[in-house]
C-alpha positions, 0 to 999 in steps of 0.5 A: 732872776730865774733860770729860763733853761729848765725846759731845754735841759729836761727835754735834753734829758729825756733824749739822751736816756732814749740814747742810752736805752738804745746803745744799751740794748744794741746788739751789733759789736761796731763802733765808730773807729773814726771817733766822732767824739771821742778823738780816741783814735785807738781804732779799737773795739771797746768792753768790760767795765767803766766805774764812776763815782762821786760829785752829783753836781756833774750829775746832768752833765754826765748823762750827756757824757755817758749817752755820747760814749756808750752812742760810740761804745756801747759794749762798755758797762758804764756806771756812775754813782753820784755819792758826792766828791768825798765819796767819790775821792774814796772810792777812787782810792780804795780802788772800788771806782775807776775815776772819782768826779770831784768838786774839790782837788785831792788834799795832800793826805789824798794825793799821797793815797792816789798816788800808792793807789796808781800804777807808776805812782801819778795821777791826773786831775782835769777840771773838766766842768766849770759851773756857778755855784748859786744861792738858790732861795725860795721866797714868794713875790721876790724874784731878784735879789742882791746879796753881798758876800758879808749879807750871805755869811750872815745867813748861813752862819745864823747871824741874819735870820728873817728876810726884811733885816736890815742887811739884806734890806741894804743889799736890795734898796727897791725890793719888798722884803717880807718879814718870813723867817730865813730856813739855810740849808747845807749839805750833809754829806762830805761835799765839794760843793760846801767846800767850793762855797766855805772858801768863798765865804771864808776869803770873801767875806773873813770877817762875818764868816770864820771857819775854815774851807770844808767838804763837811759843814762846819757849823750847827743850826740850819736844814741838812740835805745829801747830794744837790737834789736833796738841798734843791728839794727841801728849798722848793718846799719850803718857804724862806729857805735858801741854799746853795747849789750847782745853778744848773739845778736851781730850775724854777727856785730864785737865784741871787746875783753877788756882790763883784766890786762894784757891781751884783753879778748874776751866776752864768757859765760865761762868769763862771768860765771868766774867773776860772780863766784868770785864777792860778793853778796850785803850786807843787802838783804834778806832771798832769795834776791841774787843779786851779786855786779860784780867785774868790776876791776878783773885782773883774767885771763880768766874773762870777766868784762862787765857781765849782771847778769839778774835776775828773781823777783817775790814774796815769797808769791802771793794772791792765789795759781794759781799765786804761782804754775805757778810761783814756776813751771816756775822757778823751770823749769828755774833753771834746768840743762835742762832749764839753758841748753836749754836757753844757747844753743838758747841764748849763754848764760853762764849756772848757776853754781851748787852753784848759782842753789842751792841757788836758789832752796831754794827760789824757794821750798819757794814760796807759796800762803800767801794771 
């Protein structure tokens, strides 16, 4: 199967990078009070500086956040550095970032860190962006495939190295298989997608795959790329290759439906957004921490087990009150229905549920100046 909407996504993009030229270079110091899409409800101006860094995976999705906030507050120096989630969880720490985009929750080492880092000494995690990880492949004349998590372990460990093995073979019975040597590609950089995807492989399929969950890849052997685009790109040029990567970047490349039970589901926002909907959250964390334990083993029927859950980290409490209200407007405009909206349409990402958008808007009325 193909993704079949790269050709929206991209018009999107170019639309909302004419809305950033625009709000960028007006020159009125209005804004909307009302809040068409933030809900912020400050009735204030906003200014200074919003910095952002971390998962490039949300990277197309926060286009369309920072097109909708700047539409509305368009004095607000806006930047997001798509570094990858380990990058972003130590700037957010180090204090050089506002807020990290993250494709994993903060471990306890971390939280400890943020919490010394925060003003009042908490921190909100939201999982503000729900998308399928995919494996992306590039392989002329198969457009479907079939692969059961033990087959997709074997690939990337090294174990299953050529197309036609029997494995794979087993997985796609109809399929012409040919005999081309399979490239895997991982990330290089500390990222949350690697992590997302090796806690898959290591719960789903512990017996082919026996490291553990980590940002950095754990194993030698295969092709490293930084960031999602790099993975993405030495895919598309190169045949056999397979990867895996946030499926709203998977563009024209194949895309591998996954062994659930009994059946192969296909990576969806709708599949992703249903196992989101029934994993737990972690235990111990705090008053707005809401980080949520994925069900990587579901049998569920339409659920999609390789989600990325990529959360947005920042403070209860920031030192002064220009940080705390760019901060609390930019995430009362994320968890909108306009913004989850706007963010699904250029990214293709699953939209948070009512549930998940009300909890989050608890932490986000929370945040303040506690300096």
């Amino acid at each position: 199967m193909k993704l079949s909407s790269k050709p929206r996504a991209t018009a999107l993009a170019l639309a909302l990078s004419g809305s950033l030229a625009l709000a960028a270079c007006g020159a009125s110091n209005e804004t909307d009070s009302g809040g068409t899409g933030s809900g912020s409800g400050e009735g204030a101006e906003l200014s200074g500086n919003l910095v952002g860094a971390g998962a490039s995976s949300q990277q197309s999705a926060m286009e369309a956040w920072q097109a909708g906030f700047q539409g509305e507050f368009p004095d607000v120096q806006f930047s997001y550095d798509p570094a990858g989630s380990g990058a972003g969880r130590e700037q957010f720490i180090d204090g050089s970032a506002d807020f990290a985009g993250s494709d994993a929750a903060l471990d306890e080492e971390e939280l400890t860190a943020a919490e010394e880092r925060c003003a009042g000494g908490e921190i909100f995690e939201l999982p503000n962006y729900i998308s399928p990880i995919a494996v992306v492949y590039n392989l002329e004349g198969v457009d479907e495939l079939n692969l059961t998590p033990e087959t997709i372990a074997g690939i990337f460990s090294g174990a299953i190295t050529t197309w036609n093995d029997p494995a794979i073979a087993a997985d796609n019975p109809d399929a012409t298989l040919p005999g081309t040597t399979i490239t895997p590609v991982h990330r290089g950089d500390d990222s949350g997608t690697t992590e997302n995807f090796t806690d898959y492989l290591h719960q789903a399929a512990g017996d082919v795959w026996t490291a553990e969950p980590d940002g950095v890849w754990p194993l030698q052997g295969g092709e490293a790329a930084n960031g999602t685009s790099g993975v993405v790109e030495v895919v598309t040029s190169t045949d056999g290759a397979v990867t895996y990567a946030d499926a709203s970047r998977a563009g024209d490349l194949g895309v591998a439906s996954v062994a659930v039970g009994e059946d192969f589901v296909a990576p969806s926002a709708e599949a992703a957004a249903a196992v989101v909907e029934n994993s737990p959250a972690v235990e111990g964390r705090g008053e707005h921490d809401f980080a949520i334990e994925v069900n990587r083993v579901t049998e569920g029927s339409g659920e999609y087990p390789i989600v990325l859950v990529s959360y947005h980290i920042g403070c209860i409490g920031y030192d002064d009150q220009e940080t705390a209200d760019n901060v609390k407007a930019f995430m009362n405009y994320v968890i909108s229905e306009d913004g989850q909206a706007a963010a699904a349409e250029n990214a293709g990402n699953a939209e948070i549920s009512d549930s998940l958008r009300e909890q989050a808007q608890g932490a986000v009325d929370a945040i303040t100046a506690a300096g």
